[in-house]
N, C-alpha and C positions, 0 to 999 in steps of 0.2 A: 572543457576548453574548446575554443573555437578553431575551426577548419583553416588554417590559410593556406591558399595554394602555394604549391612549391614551384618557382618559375625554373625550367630547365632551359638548358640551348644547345639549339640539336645544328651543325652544319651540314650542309648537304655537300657530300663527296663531291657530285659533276659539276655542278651549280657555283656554289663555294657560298649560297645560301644562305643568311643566318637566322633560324627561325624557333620564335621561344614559346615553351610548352608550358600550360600550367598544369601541373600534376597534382592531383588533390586524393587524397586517402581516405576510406572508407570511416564511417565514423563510427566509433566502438559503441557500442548499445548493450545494453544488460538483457540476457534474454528469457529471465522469470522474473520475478518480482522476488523480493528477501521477507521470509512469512519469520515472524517470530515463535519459537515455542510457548505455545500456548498450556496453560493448566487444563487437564481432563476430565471429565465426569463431574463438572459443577452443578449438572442438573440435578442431581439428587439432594441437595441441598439450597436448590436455586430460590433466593428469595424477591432478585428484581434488577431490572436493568435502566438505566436511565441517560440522555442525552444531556451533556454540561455545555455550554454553550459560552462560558468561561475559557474553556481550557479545547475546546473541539473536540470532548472525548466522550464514548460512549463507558459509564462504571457498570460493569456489573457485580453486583451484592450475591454471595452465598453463604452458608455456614456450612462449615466444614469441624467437625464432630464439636467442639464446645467455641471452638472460635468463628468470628464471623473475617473472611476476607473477601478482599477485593480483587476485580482485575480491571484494568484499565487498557483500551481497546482504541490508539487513534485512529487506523485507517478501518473502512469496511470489507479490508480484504483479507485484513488479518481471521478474520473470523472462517475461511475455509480453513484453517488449522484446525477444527473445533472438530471433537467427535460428533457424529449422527445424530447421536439424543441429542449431544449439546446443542444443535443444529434445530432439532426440533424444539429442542424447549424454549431457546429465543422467537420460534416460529409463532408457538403458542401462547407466548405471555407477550404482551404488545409492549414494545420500547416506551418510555416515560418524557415529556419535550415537553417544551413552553412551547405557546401558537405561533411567534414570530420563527422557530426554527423545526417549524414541520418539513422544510423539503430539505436540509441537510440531517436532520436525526432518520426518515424513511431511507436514506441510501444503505443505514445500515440495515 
C-alpha cells in the first residue's frame, strides 16, 4: 500500500500558531526473501535441467529410484535452498535455452 502522509496540527502555546505537520511512517519491507523448500539430493539421479520460456521456469529432470520427477524452479534464488552437490551438479551440467533467451536462462 502506498505511504500517505498523515497531516497533524500542532499549536503553539505562546504564538497561538497554527502549524501542520505531515507525518509519514516507515515503510514495512520484508527483510529476507521467502526460499521454498526445495527437494534434496537430486544429483544422484540428475538427468537435465532446462529453461522454458513459456512459463519463465527453469525444469529440472531427475529420476529418483524407478520414477522420473520434476522440479520446477521460477526465481534464481530459489536455487540457494539446494544442497552443495546439488549446487555443483547444476554448476556442471550447463542449463538447456533457445538462443533468444540466453541472458534470462544465464541468471540462473
Amino acid at each position: 500500500m502506498p505511504h500517505y502522509p498523515k497531516r497533524v496540527k500542532r499549536v503553539d502555546p505562546v504564538t497561538g500558531a497554527v502549524e501542520t505537520l505531515l507525518n509519514v511512517k516507515k515503510p514495512r519491507t520484508m527483510r529476507n526473501i521467502r526460499v521454498p523448500k526445495m527437494e534434496q539430493d537430486f544429483y544422484k539421479g540428475f538427468l537435465g535441467w532446462v529453461y522454458s520460456c513459456i512459463s519463465t521456469e527453469v525444469v529440472i529432470t531427475y529420476r529418483a529410484g524407478s520414477e522420473i520427477r520434476v522440479i520446477h524452479i521460477y526465481d534464481p534464488m530459489w536455487l540457494v535452498n539446494c544442497s552443495a552437490k546439488d549446487i555443483g551438479c547444476l554448476f556442471i551440467n550447463k542449463i538447456h535455452f533457445q538462443c533468444e533467451d540466453r541472458e534470462q536462462a544465464m541468471q540462473f
